[in-house]
N, C-alpha and C positions, 0 to 999 in steps of 0.2 A: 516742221519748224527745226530750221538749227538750231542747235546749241551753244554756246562759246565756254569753253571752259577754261579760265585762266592758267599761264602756267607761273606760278611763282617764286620760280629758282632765280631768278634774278633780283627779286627782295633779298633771299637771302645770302646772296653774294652780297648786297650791300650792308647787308648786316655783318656780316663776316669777315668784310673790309675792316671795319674798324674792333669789334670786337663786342661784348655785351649783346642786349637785344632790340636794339635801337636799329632798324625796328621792326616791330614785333611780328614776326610771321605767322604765327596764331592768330594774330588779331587781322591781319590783314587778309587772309584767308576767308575771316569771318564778314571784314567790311566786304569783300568782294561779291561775298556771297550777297550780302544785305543790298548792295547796288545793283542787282541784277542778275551777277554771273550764274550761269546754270552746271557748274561744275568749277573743281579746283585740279589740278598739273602739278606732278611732280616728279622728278628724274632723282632720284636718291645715288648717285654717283660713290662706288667705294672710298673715294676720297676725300668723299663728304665736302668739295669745295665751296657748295651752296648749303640744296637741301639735305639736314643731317638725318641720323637714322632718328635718333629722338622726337626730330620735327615730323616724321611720318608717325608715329606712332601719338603723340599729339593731335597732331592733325583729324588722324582717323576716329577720334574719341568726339569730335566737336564738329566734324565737316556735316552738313544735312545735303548738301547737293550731290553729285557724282564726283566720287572721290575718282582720282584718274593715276596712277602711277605707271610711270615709265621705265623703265631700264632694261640693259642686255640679261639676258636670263640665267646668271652664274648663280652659283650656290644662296651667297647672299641676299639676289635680290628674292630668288623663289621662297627664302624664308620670310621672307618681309609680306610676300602675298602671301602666304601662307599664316601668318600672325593678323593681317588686318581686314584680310579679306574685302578689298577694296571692290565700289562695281566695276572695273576697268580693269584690267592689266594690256599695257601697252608695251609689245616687244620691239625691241630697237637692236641693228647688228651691233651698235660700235661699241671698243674693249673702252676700258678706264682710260687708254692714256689717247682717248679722243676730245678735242674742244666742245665738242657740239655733235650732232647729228647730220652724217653729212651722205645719208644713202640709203636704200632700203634692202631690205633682206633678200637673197637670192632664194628666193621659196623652193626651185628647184634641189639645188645642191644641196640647201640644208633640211630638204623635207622629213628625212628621218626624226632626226637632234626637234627640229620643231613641233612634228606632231606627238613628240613623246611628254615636251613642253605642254603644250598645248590640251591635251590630253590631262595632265596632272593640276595645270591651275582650274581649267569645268568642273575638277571632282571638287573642289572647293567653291565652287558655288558663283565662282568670277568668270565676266565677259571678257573674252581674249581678243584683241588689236593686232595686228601687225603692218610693223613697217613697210612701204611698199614703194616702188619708182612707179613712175607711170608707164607700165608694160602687162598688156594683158596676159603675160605668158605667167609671168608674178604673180599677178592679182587670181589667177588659175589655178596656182600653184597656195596660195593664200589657202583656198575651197580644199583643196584635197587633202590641206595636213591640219585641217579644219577647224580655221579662223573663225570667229564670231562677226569680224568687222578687218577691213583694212584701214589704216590710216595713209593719204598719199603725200607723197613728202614731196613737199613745195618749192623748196629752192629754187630748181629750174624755172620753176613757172616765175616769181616771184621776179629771177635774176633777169629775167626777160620782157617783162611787163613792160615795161616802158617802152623798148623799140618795136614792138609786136603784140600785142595784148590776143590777137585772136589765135597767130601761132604760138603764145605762149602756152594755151589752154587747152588747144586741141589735141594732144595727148593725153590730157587729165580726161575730159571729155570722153574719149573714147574707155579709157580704164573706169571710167566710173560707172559706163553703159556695160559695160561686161561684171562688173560688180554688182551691180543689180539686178541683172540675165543672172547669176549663180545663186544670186539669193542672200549675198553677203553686207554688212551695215559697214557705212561709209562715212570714213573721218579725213579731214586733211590736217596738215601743219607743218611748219616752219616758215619764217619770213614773210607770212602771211600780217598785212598791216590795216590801215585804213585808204590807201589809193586802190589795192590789186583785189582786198577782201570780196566788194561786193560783184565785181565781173565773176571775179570764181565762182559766188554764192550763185549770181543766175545763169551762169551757165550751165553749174551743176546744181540744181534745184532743190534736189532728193539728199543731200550731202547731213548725215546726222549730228556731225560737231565736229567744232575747231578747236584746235587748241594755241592758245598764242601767250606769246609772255614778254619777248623782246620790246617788239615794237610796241606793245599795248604798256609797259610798264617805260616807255621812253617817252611815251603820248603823256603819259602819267605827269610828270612832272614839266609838261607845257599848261594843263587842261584840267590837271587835277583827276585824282583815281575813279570818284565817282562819275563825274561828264564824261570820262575818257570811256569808262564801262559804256555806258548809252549809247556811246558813237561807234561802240562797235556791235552794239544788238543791234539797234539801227542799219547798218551795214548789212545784215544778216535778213533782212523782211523782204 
């Protein structure tokens, strides 16, 4: 079974548009949890322009699902895994003054800096992630500075869907069969919605969670948070 585990930095960007807690990202966390999600996302960015450092420490006191946190692995965030001890840590390459996630880690070049990473969040007791393209040279490289799981970073695939759906896939396809010959647990995300979710789902079968926030929180406000939840497990069977 997949997973889906929401990501909800984009509530609190809209919380944080206006100001107060309106609304509430604890509670929403919690409604998502309650509608089904099997896990909660969060990228705690030093700039705090969504999810804040408060709201993870929050979060991690009340979340019962798989709590998932994101971020480049500077000082800060390794304190944050380090304090909450989340099941998940998801590493990601990009600095602070990135919009969004837009690549995955070159496992090769940074295999020192990663496995010394990687290394220190297992002795706390957390499952280690990493960013990845779909390139089995990556996903190889994922195994040797020894990742728990890769997550495959969607974009392309996503960006392509629509004029190609089977070339859009078949590089994930292949990354995901080499991910599973190594022995490594398998995530994908970004841009991942309700047209392109479930071709990826069966193509890649064995795939252990998604994570989505954009699309699934834009669904939100046509369809409502709870139906929009369902129509994405659904998606996932």
């Amino acid at each position: 079974m997949t997973k889906l585990s929401v990501n909800i930095n984009k509530i609190a960007t809209l919380r944080n548009a206006r100001g107060g807690n309106n609304p509430d990202v604890i509670q929403v966390a919690l409604d998502c949890e309650r509608f089904g999600a099997q896990g909660i996302t969060v990228h705690p960015r030093p700039d705090e322009r969504h999810i804040r450092y408060d709201d993870v420490m929050q979060l991690a006191r009340v979340v019962k699902t798989e709590f998932n946190i994101e971020g480049y692995p500077d000082d800060r965030y390794m304190e944050i895994i380090k304090k909450v001890r989340p099941a998940q840590a998801t590493l990601v390459p990009d600095g602070p003054d990135v919009l969004t996630s837009n690549a995955g880690w070159d496992t090769v070049q940074h295999q020192k800096q990663l496995t010394e990473i990687i290394r220190t969040i297992q002795s706390w007791g957390v499952r280690t992630s990493v960013f990845v393209d779909p390139d089995i040279k990556m996903v190889a490289g994922a195994k040797t500075i020894g990742a728990d799981r890769i997550e495959l970073y969607t974009e392309p695939y996503a960006a392509e869907f629509a004029r190609d759906k089977a070339g859009a896939v078949a590089g994930y396809v292949v990354a995901a069969q080499e991910a599973q010959k190594l022995g490594l647990g398998l995530n994908a995300g970004h841009d991942l919605d309700l047209d392109n979710l479930k071709y990826l789902k069966t193509n890649i079968p064995y795939l252990d969670e998604v994570s989505i926030g954009h699309a699934l929180v834009c669904d939100a406000l046509y369809y409502g948070l709870e139906n929009t939840i369902q129509m994405y497990l659904r998606q996932l069977q």
